[in-house]
MARPAMI-713307 format. One record per atom (N, C-alpha, C, O): residue in one letter; x, y, z. Coordinates in steps of 0.001 Angstrom, whole numbers, plus 500000, padded with zeros to 6 digits. Each point is the difference from the previous one (the first is absolute). Layout:
N
AXYZ
...
This chain:
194
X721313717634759717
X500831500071501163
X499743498864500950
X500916499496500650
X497940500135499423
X499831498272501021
X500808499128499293
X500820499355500654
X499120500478498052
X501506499202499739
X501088499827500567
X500710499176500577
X499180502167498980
X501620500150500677
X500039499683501944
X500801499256500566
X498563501212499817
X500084500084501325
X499683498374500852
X500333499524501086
X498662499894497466
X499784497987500370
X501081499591499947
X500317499021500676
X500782501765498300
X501134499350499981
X501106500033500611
X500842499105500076
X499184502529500630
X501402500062501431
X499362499177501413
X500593499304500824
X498119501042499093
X499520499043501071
X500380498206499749
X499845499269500978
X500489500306498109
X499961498607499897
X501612499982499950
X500565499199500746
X500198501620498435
X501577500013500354
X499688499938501713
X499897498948500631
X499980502430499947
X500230499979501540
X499375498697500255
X500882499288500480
X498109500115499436
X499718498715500632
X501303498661499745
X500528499276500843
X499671500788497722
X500977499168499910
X501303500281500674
X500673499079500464
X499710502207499603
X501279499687500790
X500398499751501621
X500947499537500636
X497546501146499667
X499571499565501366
X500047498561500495
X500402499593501090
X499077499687497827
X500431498436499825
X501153499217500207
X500238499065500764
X500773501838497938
X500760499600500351
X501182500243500766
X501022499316499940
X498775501810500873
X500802500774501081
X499706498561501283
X500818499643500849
X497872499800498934
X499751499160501103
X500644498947499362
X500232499301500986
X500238500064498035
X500452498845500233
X501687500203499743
X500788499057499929
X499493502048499979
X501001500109500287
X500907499882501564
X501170499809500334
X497686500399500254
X500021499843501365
X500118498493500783
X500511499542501022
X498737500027497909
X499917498608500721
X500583498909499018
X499243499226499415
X502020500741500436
X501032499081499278
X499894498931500716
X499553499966501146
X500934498916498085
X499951498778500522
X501311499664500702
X500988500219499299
X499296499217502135
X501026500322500711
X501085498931499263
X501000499714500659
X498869499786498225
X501489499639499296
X500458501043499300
X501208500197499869
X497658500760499484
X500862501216499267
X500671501146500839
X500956500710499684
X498107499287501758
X500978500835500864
X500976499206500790
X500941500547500574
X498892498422499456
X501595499685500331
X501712500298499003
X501139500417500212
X498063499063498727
X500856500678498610
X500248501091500218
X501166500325499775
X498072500531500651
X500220501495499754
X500892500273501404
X500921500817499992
X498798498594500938
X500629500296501285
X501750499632499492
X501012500686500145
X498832498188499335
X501392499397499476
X500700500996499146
X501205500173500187
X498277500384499054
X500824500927499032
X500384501291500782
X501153500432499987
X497991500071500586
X500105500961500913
X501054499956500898
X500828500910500025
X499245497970500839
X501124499744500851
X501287499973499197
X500879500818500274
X499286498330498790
X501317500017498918
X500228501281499657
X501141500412500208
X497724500654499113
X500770501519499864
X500183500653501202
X500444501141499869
X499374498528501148
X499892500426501174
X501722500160500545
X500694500940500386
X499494497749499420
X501120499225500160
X501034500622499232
X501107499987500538
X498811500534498379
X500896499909498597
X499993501432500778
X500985500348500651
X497948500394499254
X500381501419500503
X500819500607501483
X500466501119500214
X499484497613500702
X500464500308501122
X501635499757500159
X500731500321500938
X499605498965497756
X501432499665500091
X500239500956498847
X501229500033499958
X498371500678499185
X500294500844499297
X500459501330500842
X500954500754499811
X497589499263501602
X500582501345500567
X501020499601500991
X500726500811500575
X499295498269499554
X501866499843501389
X500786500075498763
X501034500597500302
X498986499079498404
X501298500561499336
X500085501086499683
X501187500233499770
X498313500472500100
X499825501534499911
X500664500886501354
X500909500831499983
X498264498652501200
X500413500613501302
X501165499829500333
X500496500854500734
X500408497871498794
X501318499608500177
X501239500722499184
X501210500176500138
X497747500131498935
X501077500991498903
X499723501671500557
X500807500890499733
X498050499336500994
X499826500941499917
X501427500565501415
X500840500897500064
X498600497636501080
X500840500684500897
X501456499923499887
X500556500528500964
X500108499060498303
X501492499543499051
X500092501529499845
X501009500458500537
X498123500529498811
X500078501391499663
X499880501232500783
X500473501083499656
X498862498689501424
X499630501195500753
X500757499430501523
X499670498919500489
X501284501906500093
X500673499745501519
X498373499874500743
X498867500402499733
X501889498672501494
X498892499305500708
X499371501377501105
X498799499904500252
X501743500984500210
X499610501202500668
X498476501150499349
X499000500625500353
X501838498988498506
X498824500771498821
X498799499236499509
X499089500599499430
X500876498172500758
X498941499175499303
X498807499785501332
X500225499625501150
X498574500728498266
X498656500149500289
X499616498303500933
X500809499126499690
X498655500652500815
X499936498449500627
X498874499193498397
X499396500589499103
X500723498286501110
X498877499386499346
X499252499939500324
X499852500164501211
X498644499432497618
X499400500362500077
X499326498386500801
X498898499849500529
X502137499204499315
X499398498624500585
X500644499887501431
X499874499041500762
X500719501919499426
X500733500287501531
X498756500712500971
X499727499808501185
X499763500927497980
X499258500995500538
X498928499083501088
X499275499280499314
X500539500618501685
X499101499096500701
X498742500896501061
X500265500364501146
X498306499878498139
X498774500539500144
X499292499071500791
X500266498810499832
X499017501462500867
X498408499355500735
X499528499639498675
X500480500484498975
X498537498628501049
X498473500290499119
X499100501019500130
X499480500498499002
X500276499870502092
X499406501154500334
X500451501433499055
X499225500593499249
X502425499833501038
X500391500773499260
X500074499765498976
X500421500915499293
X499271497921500104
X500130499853498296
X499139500082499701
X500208500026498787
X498239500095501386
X499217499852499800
X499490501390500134
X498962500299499409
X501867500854501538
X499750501240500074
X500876500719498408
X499496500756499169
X502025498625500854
X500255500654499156
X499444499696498361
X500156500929499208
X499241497866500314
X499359499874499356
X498348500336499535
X499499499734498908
X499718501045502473
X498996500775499755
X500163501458499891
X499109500715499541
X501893499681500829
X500363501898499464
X499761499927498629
X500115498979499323
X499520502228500243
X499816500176498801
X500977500970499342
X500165500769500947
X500507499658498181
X501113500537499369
X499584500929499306
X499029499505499427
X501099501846500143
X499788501070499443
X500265499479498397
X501108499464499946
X498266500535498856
X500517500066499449
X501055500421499174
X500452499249499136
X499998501924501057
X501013500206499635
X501395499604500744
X501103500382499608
X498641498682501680
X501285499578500557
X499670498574499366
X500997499720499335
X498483499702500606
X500065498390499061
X500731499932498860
X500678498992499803
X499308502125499205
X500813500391498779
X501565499489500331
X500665499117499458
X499664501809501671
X501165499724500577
X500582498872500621
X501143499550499912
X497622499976500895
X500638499052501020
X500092498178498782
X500389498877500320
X499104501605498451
X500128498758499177
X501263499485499889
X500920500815499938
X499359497898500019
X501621499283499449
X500078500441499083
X498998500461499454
X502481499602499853
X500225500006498648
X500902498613499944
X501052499785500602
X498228499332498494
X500266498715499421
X501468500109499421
X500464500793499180
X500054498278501429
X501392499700498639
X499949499328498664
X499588498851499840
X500798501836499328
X500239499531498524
X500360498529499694
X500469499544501042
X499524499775498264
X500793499214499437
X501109499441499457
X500418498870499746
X500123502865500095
X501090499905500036
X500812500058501139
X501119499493500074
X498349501085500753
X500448500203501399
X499835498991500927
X500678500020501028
X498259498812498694
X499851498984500803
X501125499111499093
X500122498822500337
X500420501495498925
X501155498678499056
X501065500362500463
X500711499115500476
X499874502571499555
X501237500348500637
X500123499400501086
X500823499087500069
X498285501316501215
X499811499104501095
X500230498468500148
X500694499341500774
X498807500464498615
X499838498440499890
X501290499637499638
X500363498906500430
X500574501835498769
X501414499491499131
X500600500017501248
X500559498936500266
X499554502429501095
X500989500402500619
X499860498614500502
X500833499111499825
X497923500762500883
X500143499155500810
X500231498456499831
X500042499221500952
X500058500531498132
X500322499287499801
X501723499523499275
X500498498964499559
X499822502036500588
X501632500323499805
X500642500127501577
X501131499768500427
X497770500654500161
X500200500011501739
X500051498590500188
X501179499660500086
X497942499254500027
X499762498349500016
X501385499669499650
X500853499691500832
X499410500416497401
X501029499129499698
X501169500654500452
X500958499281499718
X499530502114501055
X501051499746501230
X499765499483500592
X500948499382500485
X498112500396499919
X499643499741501951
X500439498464499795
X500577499488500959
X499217499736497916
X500175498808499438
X501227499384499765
X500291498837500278
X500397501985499206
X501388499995499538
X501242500601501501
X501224499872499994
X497890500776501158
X500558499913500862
X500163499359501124
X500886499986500854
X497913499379498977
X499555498529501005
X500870498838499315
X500553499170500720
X499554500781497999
X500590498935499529
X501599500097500214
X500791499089499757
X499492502032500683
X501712500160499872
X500162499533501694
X500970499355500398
X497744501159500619
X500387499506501288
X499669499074500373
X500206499777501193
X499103499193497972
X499575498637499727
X501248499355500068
X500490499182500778
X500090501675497717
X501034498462499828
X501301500414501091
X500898499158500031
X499250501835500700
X500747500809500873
X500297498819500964
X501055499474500355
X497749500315499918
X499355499455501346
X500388498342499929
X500353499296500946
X499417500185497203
X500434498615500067
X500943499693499480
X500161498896499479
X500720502069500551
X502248499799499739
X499889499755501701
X500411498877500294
X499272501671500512
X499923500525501468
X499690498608500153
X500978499253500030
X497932500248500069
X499952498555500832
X500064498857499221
X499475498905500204
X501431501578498611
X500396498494499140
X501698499972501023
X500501498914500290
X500027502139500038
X501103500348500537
X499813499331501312
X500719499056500329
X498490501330500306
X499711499086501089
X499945498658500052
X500699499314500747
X498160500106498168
X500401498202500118
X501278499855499389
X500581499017500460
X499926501456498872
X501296499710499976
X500637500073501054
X500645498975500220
X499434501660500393
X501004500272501611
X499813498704500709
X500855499169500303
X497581500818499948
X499855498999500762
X500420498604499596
X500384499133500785
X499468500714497560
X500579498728499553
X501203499436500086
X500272498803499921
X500714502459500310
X500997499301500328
X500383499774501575
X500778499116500361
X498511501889500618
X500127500268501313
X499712498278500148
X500657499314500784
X498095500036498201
X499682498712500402
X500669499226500185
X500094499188500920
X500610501031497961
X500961498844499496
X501167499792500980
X500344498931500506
X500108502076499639
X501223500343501109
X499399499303501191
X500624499026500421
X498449501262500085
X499442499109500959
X499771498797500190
X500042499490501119
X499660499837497737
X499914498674499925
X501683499566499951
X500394499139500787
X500267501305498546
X501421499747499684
X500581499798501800
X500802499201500484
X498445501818500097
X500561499905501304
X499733499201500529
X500918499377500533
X497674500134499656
X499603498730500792
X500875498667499360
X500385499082500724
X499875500970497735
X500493498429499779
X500973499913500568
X500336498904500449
X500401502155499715
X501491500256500398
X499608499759502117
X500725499250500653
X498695501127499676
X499821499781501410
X499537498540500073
X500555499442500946
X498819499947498545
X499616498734500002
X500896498832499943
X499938498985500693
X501263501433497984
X501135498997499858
X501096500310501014
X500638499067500488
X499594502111499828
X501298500036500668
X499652500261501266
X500938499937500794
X497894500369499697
X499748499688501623
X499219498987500657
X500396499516501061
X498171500003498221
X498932499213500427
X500423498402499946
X499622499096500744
X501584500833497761
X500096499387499927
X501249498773501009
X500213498798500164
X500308502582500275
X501021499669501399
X499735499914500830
X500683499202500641
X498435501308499942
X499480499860501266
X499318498730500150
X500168499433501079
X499073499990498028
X499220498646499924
X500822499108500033
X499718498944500566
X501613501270498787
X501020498950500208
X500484499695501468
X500079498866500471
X500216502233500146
X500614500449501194
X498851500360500949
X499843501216500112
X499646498320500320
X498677500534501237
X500968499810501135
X500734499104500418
X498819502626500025
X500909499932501362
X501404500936499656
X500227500826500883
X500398499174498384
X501459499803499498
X499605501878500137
X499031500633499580
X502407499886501321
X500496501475500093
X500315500530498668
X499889501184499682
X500659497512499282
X500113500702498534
X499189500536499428
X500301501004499354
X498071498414500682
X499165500700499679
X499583501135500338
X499678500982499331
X500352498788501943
X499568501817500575
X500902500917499408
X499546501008499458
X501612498788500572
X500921500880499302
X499989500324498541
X500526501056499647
X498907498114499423
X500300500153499136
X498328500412499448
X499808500316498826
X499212499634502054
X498618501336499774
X500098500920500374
X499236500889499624
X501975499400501507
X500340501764500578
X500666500242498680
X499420500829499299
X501805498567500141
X500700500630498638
X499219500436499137
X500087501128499515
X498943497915500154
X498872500310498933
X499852501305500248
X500685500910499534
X498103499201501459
X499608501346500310
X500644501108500308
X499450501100500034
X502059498647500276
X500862501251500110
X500371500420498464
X500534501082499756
X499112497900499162
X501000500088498904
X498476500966499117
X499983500813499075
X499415498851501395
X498245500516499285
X500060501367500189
X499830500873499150
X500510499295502431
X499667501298500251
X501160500990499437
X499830501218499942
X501429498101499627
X500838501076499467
X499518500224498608
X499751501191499812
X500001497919498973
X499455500097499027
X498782500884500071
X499873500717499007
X499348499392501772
X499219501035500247
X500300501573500075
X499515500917499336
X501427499095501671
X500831501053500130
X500530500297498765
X499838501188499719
X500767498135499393
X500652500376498882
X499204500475498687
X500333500833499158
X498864498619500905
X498324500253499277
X499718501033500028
X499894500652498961
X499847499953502450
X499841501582500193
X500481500670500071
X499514501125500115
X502228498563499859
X501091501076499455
X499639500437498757
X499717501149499659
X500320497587499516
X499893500020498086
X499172501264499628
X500223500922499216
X498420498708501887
X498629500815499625
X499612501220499959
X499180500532499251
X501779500125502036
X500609501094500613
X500860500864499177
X500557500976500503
């Protein structure tokens, strides 16, 4: 029996060992480890907003419980509700029940049948939006043009008279015509439009 007993004593010594150097990793392997950790961390935290997003899609907003990342505690109280201790037979209960695989794929299909509307409906008020202001530079392209058309036209048949004639009553008269003749074309513009 000292055999035996030289020999759990030297297991317990060895794992005592290596319980301690388990402890004391070299800080590139716990950075690694910090790194992987954060990535499932990560992977799991966008796993549960898709879940919560489908969940609240299902249950009216009156009836649904607050979250649990809504929920906003002291440290103090977290630190209270994390030292109570739980009956065992209410822990049985108060456990999650995990979703399947198959149930995390259904999920995963809806929502993502949810995306490619949401996709296909952004894209319809996308291109909605650019008939809408291709319509516009068009308007304006010709509003331009008309404008310029107007100035050449004010340039030859008034600027160019008046420079001839400095001074001359013909001219004045014949920039009041202009502008009386503008403002009816205007008027007539907004009959058409009307």
């Amino acid at each position: 029996m000292s055999d035996e007993d030289n020999e759990s004593e030297s297991v317990s010594v060895h794992t005592e060992s290596q319980a301690g150097e388990e402890n004391e990793l070299p800080v590139i392997q716990l950075c690694r480890l910090v790194e992987e950790l954060s990535y499932g961390n990560s992977a799991l935290k966008i796993e549960t907003e898709m879940f919560e997003k489908y969940y609240s899609k299902l249950e009216p907003r009156e009836h649904r419980p607050s979250r649990i990342s809504e929920i906003k505690i002291s440290a103090a109280e977290y630190v209270q509700l994390r030292g109570r201790r739980r009956s065992k037979s209410r822990t049985g209960m108060d456990r999650l029940i995990g979703l399947t695989v198959d149930q995390k794929l259904e999920l995963i299909q809806k929502e993502l049948e949810d995306m490619k509307d949401e996709i296909r409906h952004m894209r319809a008020n996308a291109e909605r939006d650019l008939q809408h202001h291709e319509a516009i530079i068009e308007e304006a392209d010709i509003r331009w043009t008309e404008v310029q058309r107007e100035v050449q036209e004010f340039e030859k048949d008034i600027l160019k008279t008046i420079s001839k004639k400095k001074g001359s009553i013909l001219a004045t008269e014949k920039v009041m015509k202009y502008i009386e003749d503008m403002n009816r074309r205007r008027g007539n513009m907004k009959d058409n439009y009307v």
